[in-house]
Structure formats: structure tokens, C-alpha cells
C-alpha positions as CSV (number, residue, x, y, z in Angstrom):
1,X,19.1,16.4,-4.5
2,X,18.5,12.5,-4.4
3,X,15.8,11.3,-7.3
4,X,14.4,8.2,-6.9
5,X,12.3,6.0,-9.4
6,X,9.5,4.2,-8.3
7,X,8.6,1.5,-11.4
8,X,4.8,1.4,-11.5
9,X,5.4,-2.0,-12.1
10,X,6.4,-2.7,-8.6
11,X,5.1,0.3,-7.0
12,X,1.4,1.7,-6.5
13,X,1.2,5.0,-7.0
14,X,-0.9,5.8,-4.3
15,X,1.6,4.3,-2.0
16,X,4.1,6.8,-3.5
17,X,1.7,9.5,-2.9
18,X,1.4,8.4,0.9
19,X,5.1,7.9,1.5
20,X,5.7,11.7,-0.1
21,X,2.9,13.1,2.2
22,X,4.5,11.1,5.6
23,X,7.7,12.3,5.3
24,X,6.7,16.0,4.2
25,X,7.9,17.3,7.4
26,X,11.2,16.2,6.9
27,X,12.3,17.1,3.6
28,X,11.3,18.9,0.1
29,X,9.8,16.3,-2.8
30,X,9.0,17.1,-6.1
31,X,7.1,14.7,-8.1
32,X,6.8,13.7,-11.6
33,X,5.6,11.4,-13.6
34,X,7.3,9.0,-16.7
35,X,5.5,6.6,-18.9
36,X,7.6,3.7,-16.3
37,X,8.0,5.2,-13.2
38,X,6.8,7.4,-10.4
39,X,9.9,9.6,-9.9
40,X,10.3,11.9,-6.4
41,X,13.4,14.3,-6.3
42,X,14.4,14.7,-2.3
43,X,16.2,17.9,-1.2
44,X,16.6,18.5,2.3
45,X,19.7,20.6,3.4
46,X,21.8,18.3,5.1
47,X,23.0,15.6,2.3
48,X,23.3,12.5,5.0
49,X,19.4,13.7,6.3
50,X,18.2,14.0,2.5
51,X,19.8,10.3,1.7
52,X,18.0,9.0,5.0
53,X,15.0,10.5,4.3
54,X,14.6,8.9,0.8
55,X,15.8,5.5,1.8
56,X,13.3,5.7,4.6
57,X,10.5,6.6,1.4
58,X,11.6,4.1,-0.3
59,X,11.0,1.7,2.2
60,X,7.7,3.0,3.6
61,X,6.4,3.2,-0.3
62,X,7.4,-0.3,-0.7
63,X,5.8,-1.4,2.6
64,X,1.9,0.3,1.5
65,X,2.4,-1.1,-2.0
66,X,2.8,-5.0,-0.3
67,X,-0.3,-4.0,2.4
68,X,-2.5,-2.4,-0.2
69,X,-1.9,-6.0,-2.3
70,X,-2.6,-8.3,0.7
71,X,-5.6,-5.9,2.0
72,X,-6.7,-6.2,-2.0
73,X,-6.3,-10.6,-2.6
């Protein structure tokens, strides 16, 4: 399992939310919440796929977080 933390700082949650539902086919996420951070826990059943897959997340969260803040200003 590969748990990444998503500061809500830096990330929007709905862009988290997106990212989780986009790459659904390709993995298992569980999602939880802290009072800092968005936090997904990836499990897929090849370790090299499950590190690519959250990777890839983390990128593709990052990306809607920027367009949601340009699409916003």
C-alpha cells in the first residue's frame, strides 16, 4: 500500500476527489481525511503498477488544483 498526503494547503480537495475517481480503474484508494491533509492509501497488486499509479494521482490532482485556480482568478 502507497499513502499519499495531499496538504489542503496546496491541494483542492475536489481535485483530489477527481484524480481518485480517474484512476479508479486502475487501482484501489481509500480516503481519509486529517485536520492538514487529504490522505489516499493506493493498493493495487503489482507494487511497480501501485507506485505508478499514485505518482500519476499525484500529478493529475496537482494539475486540477492549478486549472481550477486559473479557471477561478
Amino acid at each position: 500500500m502507497t499513502r499519499l498526503a495531499f496538504h489542503k494547503s496546496l491541494y483542492a480537495g475536489t481535485a483530489v476527489d477527481e484524480a481518485v475517481k480517474t484512476f479508479g480503474p486502475h487501482a484501489t484508494f481509500e480516503l481519509t481525511e486529517t485536520e492538514a491533509a487529504w490522505v489516499v492509501q493506493v493498493t493495487a497488486p503489482d507494487a511497480r503498477k501501485e507506485l505508478r499509479v499514485a505518482r500519476e494521482l499525484g500529478n493529475f490532482a496537482l494539475g486540477l488544483t492549478v486549472q481550477s485556480r486559473q479557471e477561478a482568478a
